[in-house]
C-alpha positions as CSV (number, residue, x, y, z in Angstrom):
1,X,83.2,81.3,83.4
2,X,80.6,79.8,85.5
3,X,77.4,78.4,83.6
4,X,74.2,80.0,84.9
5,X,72.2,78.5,82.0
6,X,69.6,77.0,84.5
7,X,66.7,78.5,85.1
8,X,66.7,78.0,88.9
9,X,70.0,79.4,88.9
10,X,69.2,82.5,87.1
11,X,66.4,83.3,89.4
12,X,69.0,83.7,92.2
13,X,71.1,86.3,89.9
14,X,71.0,89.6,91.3
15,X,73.5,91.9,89.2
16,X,74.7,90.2,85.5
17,X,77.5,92.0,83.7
18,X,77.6,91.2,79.7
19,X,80.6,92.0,77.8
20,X,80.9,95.7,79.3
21,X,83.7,97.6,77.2
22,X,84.6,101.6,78.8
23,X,87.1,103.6,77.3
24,X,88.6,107.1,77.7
25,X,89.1,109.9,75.2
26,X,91.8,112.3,75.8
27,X,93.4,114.4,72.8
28,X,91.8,111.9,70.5
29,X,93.5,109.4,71.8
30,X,91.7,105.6,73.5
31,X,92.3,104.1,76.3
32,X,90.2,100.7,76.8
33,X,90.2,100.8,80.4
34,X,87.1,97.7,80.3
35,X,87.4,95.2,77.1
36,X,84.3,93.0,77.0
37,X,84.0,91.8,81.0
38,X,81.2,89.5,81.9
39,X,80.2,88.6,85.8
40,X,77.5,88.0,87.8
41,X,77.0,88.1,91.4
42,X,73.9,85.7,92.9
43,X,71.9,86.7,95.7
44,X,73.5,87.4,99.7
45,X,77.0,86.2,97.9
46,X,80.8,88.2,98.4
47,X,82.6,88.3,95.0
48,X,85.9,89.5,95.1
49,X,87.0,91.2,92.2
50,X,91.3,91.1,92.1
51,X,94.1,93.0,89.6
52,X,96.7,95.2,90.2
53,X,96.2,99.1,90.1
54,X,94.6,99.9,86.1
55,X,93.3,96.5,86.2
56,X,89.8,97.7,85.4
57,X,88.5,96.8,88.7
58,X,86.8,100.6,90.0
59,X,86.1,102.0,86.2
60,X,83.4,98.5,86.2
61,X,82.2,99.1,89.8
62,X,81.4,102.8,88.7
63,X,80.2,102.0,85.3
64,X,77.5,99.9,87.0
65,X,76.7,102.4,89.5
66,X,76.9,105.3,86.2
67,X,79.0,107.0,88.4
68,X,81.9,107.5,85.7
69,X,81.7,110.7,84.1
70,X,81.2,111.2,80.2
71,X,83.3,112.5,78.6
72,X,86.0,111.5,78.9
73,X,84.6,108.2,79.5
74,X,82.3,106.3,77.3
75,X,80.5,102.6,77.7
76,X,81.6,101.5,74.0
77,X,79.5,98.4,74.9
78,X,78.0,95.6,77.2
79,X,74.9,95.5,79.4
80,X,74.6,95.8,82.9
81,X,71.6,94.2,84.7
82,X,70.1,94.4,88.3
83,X,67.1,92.6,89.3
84,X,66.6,91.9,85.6
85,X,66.7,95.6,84.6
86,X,69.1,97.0,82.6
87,X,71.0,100.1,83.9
88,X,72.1,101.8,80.8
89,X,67.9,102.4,80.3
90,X,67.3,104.1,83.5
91,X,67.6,108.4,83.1
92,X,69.3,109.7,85.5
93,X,66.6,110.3,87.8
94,X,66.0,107.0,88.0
95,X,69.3,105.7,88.6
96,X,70.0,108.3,91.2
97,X,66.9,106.4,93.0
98,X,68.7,103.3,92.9
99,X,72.4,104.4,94.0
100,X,72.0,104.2,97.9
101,X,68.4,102.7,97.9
102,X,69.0,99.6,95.9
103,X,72.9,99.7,95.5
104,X,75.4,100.7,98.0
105,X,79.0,101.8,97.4
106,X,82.0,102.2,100.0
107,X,84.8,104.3,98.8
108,X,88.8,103.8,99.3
109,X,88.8,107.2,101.0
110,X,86.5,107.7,103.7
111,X,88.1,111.2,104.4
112,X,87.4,112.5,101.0
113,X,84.5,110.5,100.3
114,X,82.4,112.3,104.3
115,X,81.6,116.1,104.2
116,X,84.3,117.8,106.7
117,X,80.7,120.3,107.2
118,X,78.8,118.3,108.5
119,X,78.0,116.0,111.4
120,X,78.7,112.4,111.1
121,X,74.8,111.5,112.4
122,X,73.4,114.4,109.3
123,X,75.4,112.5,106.9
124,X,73.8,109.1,107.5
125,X,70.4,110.4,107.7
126,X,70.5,112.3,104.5
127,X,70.3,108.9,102.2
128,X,67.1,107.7,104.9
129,X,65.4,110.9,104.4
130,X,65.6,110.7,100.7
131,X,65.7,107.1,99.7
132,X,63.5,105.4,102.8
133,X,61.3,109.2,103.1
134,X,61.4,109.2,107.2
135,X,60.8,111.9,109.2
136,X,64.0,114.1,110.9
137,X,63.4,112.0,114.4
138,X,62.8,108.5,113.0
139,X,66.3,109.1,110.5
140,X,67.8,110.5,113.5
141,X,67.1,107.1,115.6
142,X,67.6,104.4,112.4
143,X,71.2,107.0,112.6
144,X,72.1,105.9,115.7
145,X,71.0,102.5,115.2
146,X,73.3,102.3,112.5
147,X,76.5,103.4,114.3
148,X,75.7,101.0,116.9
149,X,75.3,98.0,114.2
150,X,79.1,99.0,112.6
151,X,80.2,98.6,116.1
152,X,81.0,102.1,116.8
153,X,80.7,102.9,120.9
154,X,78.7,105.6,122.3
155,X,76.7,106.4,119.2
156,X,74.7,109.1,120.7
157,X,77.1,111.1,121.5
158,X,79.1,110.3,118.2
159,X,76.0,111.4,116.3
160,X,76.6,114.7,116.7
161,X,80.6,114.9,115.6
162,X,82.6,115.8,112.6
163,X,84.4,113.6,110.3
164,X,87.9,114.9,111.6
165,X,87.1,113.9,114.8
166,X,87.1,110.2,113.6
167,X,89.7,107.9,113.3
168,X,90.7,106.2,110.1
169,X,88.8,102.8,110.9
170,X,85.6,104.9,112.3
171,X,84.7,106.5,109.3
172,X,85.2,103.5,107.1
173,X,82.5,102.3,109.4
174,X,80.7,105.4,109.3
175,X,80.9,104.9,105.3
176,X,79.7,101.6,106.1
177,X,77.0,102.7,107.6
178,X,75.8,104.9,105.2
179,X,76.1,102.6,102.1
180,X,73.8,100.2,104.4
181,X,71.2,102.8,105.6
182,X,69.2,102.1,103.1
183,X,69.6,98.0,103.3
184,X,70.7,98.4,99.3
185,X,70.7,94.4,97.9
186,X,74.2,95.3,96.8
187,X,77.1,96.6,98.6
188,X,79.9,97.2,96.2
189,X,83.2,97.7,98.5
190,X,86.0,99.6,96.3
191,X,89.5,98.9,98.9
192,X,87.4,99.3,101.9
193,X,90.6,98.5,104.3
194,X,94.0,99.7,101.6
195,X,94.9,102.4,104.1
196,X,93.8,100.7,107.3
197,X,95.9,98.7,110.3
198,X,95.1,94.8,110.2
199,X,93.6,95.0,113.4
200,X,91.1,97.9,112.3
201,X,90.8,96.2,109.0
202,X,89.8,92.8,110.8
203,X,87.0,94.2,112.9
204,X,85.8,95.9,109.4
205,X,85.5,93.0,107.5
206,X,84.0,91.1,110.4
207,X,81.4,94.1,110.5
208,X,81.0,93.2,106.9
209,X,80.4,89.9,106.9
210,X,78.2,90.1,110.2
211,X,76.2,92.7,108.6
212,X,75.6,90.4,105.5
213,X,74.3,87.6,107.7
214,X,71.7,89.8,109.2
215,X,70.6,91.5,105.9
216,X,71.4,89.2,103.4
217,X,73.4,92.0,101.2
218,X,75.4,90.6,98.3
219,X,78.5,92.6,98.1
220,X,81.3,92.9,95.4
221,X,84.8,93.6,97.3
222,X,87.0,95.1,94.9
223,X,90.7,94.6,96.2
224,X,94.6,94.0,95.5
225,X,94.5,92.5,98.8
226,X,94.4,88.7,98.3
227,X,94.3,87.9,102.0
228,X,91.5,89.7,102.4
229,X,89.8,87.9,99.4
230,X,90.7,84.4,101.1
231,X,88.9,85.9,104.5
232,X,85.9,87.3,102.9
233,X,84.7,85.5,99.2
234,X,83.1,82.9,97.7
235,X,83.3,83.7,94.5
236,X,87.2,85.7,92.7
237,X,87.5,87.5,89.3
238,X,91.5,88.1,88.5
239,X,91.5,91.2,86.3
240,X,94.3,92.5,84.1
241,X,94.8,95.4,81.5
242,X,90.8,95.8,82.0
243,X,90.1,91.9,80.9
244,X,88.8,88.7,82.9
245,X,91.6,86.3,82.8
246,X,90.3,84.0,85.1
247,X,87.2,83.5,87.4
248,X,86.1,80.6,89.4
249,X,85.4,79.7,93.6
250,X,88.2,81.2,95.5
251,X,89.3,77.6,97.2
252,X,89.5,77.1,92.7
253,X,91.6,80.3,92.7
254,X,93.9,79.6,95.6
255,X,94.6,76.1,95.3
256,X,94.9,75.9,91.7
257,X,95.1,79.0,89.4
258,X,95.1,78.2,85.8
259,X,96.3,81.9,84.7
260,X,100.1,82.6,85.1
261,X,99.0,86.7,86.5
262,X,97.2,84.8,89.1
263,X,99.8,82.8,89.7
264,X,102.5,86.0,90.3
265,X,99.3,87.9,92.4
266,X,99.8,84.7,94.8
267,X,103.8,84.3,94.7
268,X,103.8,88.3,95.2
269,X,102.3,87.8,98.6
270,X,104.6,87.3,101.5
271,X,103.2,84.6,104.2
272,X,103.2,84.5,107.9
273,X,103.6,81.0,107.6
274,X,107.0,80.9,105.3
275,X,110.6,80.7,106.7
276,X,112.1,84.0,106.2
277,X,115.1,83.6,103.8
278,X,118.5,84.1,104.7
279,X,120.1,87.3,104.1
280,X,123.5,87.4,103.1
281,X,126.3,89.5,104.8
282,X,126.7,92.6,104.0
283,X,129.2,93.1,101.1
284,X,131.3,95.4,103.3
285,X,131.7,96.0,107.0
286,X,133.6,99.1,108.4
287,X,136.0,98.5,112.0
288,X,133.4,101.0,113.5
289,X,130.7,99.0,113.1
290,X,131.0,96.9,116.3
291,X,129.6,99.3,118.1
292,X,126.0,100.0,116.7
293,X,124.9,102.9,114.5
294,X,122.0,103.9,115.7
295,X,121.5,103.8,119.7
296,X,118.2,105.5,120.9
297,X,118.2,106.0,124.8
298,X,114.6,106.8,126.6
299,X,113.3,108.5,123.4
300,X,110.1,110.8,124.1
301,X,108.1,113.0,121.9
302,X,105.4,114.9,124.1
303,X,103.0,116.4,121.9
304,X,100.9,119.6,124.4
305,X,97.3,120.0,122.3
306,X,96.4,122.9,125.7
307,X,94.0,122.5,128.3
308,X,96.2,120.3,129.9
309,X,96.0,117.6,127.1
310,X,99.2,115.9,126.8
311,X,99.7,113.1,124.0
312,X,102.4,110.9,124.7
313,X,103.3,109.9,121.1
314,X,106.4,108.3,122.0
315,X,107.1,107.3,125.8
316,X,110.0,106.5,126.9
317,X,111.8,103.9,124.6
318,X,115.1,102.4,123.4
319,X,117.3,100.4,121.4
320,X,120.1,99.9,119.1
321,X,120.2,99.2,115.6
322,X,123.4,97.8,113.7
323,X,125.0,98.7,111.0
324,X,123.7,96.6,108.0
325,X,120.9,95.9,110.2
326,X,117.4,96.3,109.1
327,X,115.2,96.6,112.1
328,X,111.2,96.8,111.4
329,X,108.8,98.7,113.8
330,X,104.8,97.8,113.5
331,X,101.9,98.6,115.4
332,X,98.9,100.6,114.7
333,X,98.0,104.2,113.5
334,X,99.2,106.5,116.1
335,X,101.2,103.7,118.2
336,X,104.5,106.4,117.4
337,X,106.1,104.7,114.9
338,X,106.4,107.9,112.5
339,X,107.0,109.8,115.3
340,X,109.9,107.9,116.6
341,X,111.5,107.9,113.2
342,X,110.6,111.9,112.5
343,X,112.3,112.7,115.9
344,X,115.3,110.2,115.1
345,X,116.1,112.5,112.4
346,X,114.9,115.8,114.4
347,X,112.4,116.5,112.2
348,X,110.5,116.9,115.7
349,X,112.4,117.9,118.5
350,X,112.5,115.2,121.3
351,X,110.7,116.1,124.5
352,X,113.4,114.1,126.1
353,X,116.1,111.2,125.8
354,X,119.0,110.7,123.4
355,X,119.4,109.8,120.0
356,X,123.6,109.0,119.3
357,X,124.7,108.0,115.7
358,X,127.9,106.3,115.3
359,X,128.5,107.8,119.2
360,X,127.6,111.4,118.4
361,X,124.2,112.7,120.4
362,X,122.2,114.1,117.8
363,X,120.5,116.8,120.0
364,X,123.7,118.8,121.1
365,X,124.7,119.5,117.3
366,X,123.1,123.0,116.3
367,X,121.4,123.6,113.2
368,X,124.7,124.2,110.9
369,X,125.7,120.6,112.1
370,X,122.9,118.6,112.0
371,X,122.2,119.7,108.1
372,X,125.6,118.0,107.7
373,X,124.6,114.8,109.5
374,X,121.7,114.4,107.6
375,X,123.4,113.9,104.6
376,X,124.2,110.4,106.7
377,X,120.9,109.7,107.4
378,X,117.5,109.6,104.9
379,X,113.9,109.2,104.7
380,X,112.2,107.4,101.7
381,X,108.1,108.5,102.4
382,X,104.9,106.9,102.7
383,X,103.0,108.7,99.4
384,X,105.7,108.8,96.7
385,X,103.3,111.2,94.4
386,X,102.7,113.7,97.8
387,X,106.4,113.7,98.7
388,X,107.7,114.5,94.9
389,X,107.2,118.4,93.4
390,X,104.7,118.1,90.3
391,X,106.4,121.0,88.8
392,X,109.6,120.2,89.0
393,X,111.2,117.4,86.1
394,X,112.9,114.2,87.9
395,X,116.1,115.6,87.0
396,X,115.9,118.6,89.3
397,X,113.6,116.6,92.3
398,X,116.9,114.3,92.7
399,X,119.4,116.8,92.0
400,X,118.0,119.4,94.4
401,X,119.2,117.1,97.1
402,X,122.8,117.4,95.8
403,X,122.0,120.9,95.7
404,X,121.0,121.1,99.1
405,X,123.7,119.3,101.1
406,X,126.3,121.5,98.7
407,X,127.3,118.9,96.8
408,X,127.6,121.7,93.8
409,X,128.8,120.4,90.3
410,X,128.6,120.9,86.4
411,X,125.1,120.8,84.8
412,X,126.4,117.6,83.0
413,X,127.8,115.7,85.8
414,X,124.9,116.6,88.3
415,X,122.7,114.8,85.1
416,X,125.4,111.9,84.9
417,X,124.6,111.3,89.0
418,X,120.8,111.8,88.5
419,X,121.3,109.1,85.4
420,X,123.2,106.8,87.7
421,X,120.8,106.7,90.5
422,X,117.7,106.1,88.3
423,X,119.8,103.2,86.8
424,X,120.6,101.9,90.2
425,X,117.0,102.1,91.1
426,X,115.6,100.4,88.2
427,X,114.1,102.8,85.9
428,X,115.4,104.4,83.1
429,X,118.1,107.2,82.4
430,X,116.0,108.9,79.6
431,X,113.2,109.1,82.6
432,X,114.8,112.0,84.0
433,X,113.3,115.0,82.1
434,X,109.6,113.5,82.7
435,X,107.3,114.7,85.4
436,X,106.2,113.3,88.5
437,X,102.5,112.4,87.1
438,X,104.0,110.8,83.9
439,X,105.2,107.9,86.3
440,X,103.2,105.2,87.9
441,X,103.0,104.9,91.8
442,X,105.5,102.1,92.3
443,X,107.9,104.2,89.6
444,X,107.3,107.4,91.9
445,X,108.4,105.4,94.5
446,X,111.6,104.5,93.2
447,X,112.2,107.9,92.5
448,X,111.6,108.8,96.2
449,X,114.2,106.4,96.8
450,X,116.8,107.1,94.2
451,X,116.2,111.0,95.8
452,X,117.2,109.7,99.4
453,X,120.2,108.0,98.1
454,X,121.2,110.6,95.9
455,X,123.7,111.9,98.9
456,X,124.7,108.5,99.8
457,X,122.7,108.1,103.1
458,X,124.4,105.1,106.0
459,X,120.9,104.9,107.4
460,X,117.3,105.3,105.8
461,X,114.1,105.6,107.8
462,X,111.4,103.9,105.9
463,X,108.7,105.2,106.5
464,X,105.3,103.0,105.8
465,X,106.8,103.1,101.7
466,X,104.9,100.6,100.6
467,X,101.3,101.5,102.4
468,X,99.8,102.5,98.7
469,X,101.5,100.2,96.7
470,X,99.7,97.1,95.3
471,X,100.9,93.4,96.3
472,X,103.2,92.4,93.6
473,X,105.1,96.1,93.4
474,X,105.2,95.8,97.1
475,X,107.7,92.8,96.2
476,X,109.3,95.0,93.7
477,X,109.9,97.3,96.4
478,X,111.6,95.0,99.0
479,X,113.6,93.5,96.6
480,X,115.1,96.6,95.6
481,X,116.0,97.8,99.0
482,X,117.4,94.8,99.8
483,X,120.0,94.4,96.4
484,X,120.5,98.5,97.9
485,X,121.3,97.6,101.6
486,X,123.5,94.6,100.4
487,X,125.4,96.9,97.2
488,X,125.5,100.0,99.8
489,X,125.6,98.7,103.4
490,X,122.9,100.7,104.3
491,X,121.3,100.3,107.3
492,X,117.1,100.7,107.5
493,X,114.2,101.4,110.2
494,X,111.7,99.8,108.4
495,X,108.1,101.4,109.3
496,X,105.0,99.5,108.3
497,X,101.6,97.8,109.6
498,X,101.9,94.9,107.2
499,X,103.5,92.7,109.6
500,X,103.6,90.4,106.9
501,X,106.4,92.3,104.5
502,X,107.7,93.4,107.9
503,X,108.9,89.6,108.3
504,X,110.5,89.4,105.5
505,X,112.5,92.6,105.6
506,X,113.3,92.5,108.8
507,X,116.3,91.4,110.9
508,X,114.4,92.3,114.2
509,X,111.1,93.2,115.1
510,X,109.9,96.3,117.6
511,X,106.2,96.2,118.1
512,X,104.9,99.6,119.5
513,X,101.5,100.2,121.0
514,X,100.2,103.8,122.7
515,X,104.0,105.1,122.2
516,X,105.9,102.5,123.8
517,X,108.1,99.1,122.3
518,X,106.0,96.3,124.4
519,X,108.2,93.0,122.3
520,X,111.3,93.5,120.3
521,X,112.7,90.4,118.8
522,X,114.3,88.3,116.1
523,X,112.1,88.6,112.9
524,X,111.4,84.9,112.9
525,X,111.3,84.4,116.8
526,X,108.8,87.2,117.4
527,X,106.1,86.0,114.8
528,X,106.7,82.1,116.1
529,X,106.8,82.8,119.7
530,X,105.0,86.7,120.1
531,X,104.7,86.7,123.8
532,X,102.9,90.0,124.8
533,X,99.3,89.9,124.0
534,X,99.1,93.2,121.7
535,X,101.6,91.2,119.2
536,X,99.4,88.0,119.4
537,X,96.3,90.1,118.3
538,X,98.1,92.0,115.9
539,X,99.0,88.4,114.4
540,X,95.6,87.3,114.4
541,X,94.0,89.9,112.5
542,X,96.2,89.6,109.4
543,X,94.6,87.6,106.3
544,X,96.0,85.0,105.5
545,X,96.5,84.2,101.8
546,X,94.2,80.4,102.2
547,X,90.6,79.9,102.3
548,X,90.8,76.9,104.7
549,X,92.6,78.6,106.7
550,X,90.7,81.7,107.1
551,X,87.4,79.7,107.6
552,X,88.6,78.2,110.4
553,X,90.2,81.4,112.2
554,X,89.0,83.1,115.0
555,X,90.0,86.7,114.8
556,X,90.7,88.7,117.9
557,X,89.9,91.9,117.2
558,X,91.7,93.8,120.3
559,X,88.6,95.1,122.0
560,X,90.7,96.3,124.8
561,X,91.6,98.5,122.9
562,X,89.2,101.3,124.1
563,X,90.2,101.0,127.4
564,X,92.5,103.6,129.1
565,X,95.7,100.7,129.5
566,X,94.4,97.8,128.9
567,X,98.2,96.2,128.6
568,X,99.2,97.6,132.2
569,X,101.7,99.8,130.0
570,X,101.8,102.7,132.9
571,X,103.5,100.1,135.5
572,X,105.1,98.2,133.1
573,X,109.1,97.2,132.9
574,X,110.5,96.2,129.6
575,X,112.7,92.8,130.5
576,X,114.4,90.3,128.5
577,X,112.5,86.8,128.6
578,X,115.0,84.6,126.9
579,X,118.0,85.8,124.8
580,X,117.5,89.2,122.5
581,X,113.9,89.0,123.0
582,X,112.2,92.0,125.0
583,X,108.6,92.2,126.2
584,X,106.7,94.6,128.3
585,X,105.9,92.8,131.3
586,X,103.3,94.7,134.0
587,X,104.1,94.9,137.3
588,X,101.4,93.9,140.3
């Protein structure tokens, strides 16, 4: 740890944590979730505090704000002090005084953490009302002053709307907002961007950042995200199993991490700037498979909302993908890229355009048919917990996929093939009678995927399966698929908005933007050479795992984004520029 022994130094101490211990009680049995953790955080400073998920790093940010409730929970020891006032002395009263006024939290979940009731502009002027005591009109204009300062447009207007009528990267900044209304001393940011696109999450941070300039907040960014720790921190804490195992200035942490887990955090994390390693041939290649697997001819998926309000969620797009092939699609939320894979598989019917697998168009079979194709074809999902039945035992989520596409036999050799594919997927055969919530959410994961290959699929859609996954079971993840795709010649459509994992995945590259492919390339040609300007800014705004790097980088944040086609998409033709490399090039 850092010596703050000096008395100038302690002066400039805002919040000190001294060997804080929590633990949870359930049928009298402990869990130390916090074992004697020590911190401090000095004034207008960003520390980042790092682990992997049941690190300890939200049970300390909520013991300090007492927001942890007891029992089950109980602070078995430590102190917590702001502004040279311990916490633990304050009642209640006191400390609900302090939460918004003097500290600040943002939430991983803006959706669940925002009142669906109630309008966007009461939600922010509740905390003024109470904590700063201004009248309805005043907390109405500090409101809108607020929206404008997080950088969201037309704020009067916004005001007066609901949280569902937000995007995912609006009400973070409407959280945001909130948390600073009160210009708390403290911001404490618990995965502010986990679910977020890079470009959204860039123009959050830099809201951040910008907004700790002008108020001199300090802020604790809790995260798994070390890129994001690189961009935004002076100051890392690695937490693991609810201990400090290493702290120090995050150039220290980066360039020479003295703790092995630190050391895996940083390996775990794919790079922009690495050469993408060969992957070797597939082990075995059918005579069929010169002609592609998967050809997808002037796709659409035309979604009518009434009124005369069409959405164009996928517009007119093609391509081929091989078989063996992994081809990666990125972009932002609502670019299509679900929605192309979901009406690949028919899941949506396509408003128009062709889908053929191994020749045979899709949308002539009828339903009798298509359930037989689909045992060709599988999906692995984004949420593994949401997409698994928690009453059903892992033996019968897996096997009711046998089930299903009538591959009927014996209660002991449907267990034998449930066995086998939770061997194949790394876990364990004796895992099969557990329950979904008995797993952790990289396990749940692999279970999603030992259920898609349970009918042995040719071709997996992966949809965005790694989204709520931290960094170094992320790597788990990819590695897995690809020992699967080489052992099973599988081919994927890899789904994501990390464009860093995408990389490394993927043999090719489509990038989609407002329902349309605007660049499609080889994986390391696209990210060397990205030509359209939607796939430069998309490159831009990821983190890069390097301090010295992210100091010096200017992000470019997409602010053309708002307008109605700011890419010339509508006249657009999609052309090849130099050898299997596609961009969307405007016309006039």
């Amino acid at each position: 740890m850092e010596n703050h022994n000096n008395a100038g130094d302690n002066m400039n101490i805002l919040l000190k944590v001294n060997d804080l211990s929590v633990s949870f009680y359930s049928r009298d049995k402990e869990v130390e979730a916090v074992r004697k953790v020590s911190f401090d955080v000095k004034e207008g400073e960003t520390l980042g505090i790092v682990g992997e998920s049941g690190s300890g790093k939200s049970v300390t940010a909520r013991t300090i704000m007492r927001l942890l409730p007891s029992p089950p929970s109980i602070v078995k020891g430590g102190e917590v002090y702001f502004k040279g006032q311990n916490l633990a002395d304050k009642t209640d009263a006191e400390m609900e005084a302090i939460r918004g006024r003097d500290i600040g939290m943002i939430f991983q979940d803006p959706m669940s953490s925002l009142n669906p009731t109630m309008r966007i502009g009461n939600q922010i002027e509740e905390s003024l009302i109470k904590h700063r005591k201004l009248g309805k009109s005043e907390a109405r204009k500090e409101a809108i002053e607020m929206l404008k300062l997080v950088g969201i447009t037309n704020p009067e207007a916004r005001y007066y709307q609901y949280p569902h009528e937000f995007s995912g990267g609006m009400r973070q900044r409407v959280m945001i907002a909130i948390a600073l209304a009160c210009r708390p001393a403290l911001l404490i940011a618990d995965e502010p961007t986990t679910s977020l696109d890079v470009t959204i999450q860039a123009q959050i941070l830099q809201q951040m950042k910008d907004i700790q300039k002008q108020l001199g907040t300090s802020i604790i960014l809790i995260t798994h995200d070390l890129g994001v720790v690189a961009s935004m921190c002076d100051r890392v804490v690695v937490m693991k199993e609810g201990e400090i195992v290493e702290t120090g200035t995050t150039e220290e942490i980066f360039s020479n991490p003295q703790h092995p887990y630190t050391l895996r955090l940083l390996n775990a994390l794919p790079r922009l700037d690495e050469k993408k390693k060969l992957k070797p041939a597939p082990s075995f290649i059918r005579e069929e498979d010169d002609v592609p697997l998967l050809q997808v001819r002037s796709l659409k998926q035309h979604f009518d909302l009434g009124k005369g309000q069409i959405v164009k969620a996928v517009n007119n797009i093609s391509f081929d993908i091989q078989a063996g092939e992994t081809l990666g699609v990125v972009g932002e939320s609502g670019s299509g890229k679900s929605t192309t894979g979901r009406t690949i598989l028919r899941l949506h019917e396509a408003t128009g355009g062709e889908v053929l697998f191994r020749g045979i168009p899709l949308q002539q079979l009828n339903r009798s048919e298509m359930k037989k194709m689909r045992r060709h074809m599988g999906i692995i999902f984004q949420d593994p917990y949401a997409s698994l039945n928690p009453r059903l035992r892992i033996i019968d989520i897996i096997g009711e996929a046998l089930d299903v596409h009538g591959m009927s036999m014996g209660k002991a050799q449907r267990q034998k093939r449930v066995e086998e594919l939770l061997e194949m997927v790394g876990l364990n055969a004796s895992h099969a009678l557990r329950y979904p919530h008995e797993f952790s959410g990289g396990q749940r994961q692999r279970i999603g995927i030992a259920r898609t290959l349970a009918v042995e699929p040719e071709f997996i859609i992966c949809d965005e399966p790694l989204s709520a996954l931290d960094v170094s079971i992320q790597a788990q993840i990819v590695k897995l698929l690809e020992e699967l795709q080489q052992r099973l010649g599988l081919t994927y459509l890899f789904i994501a908005h990390d464009l860093s994992m995408v990389k490394h995945i993927s043999d090719r590259v489509a990038v989609m933007y407002r329902g349309k492919i605007v660049e499609l390339a080889e994986s390391e040609e696209l990210y060397a050479n990205p030509m359209h300007e939607y796939t430069k800014s998309l490159l831009s705004a990821i983190p890069v795992p390097d301090p010295k790097v992210e100091s010096k980088k200017k992000l470019i944040l997409n602010a053309e984004a708002s307008k109605a086609d700011p890419y010339g998409l509508e006249r657009s033709e999609f052309v090849e520029v130099k050898k299997g490399h596609w961009v969307a090039v405007a016309n006039g």
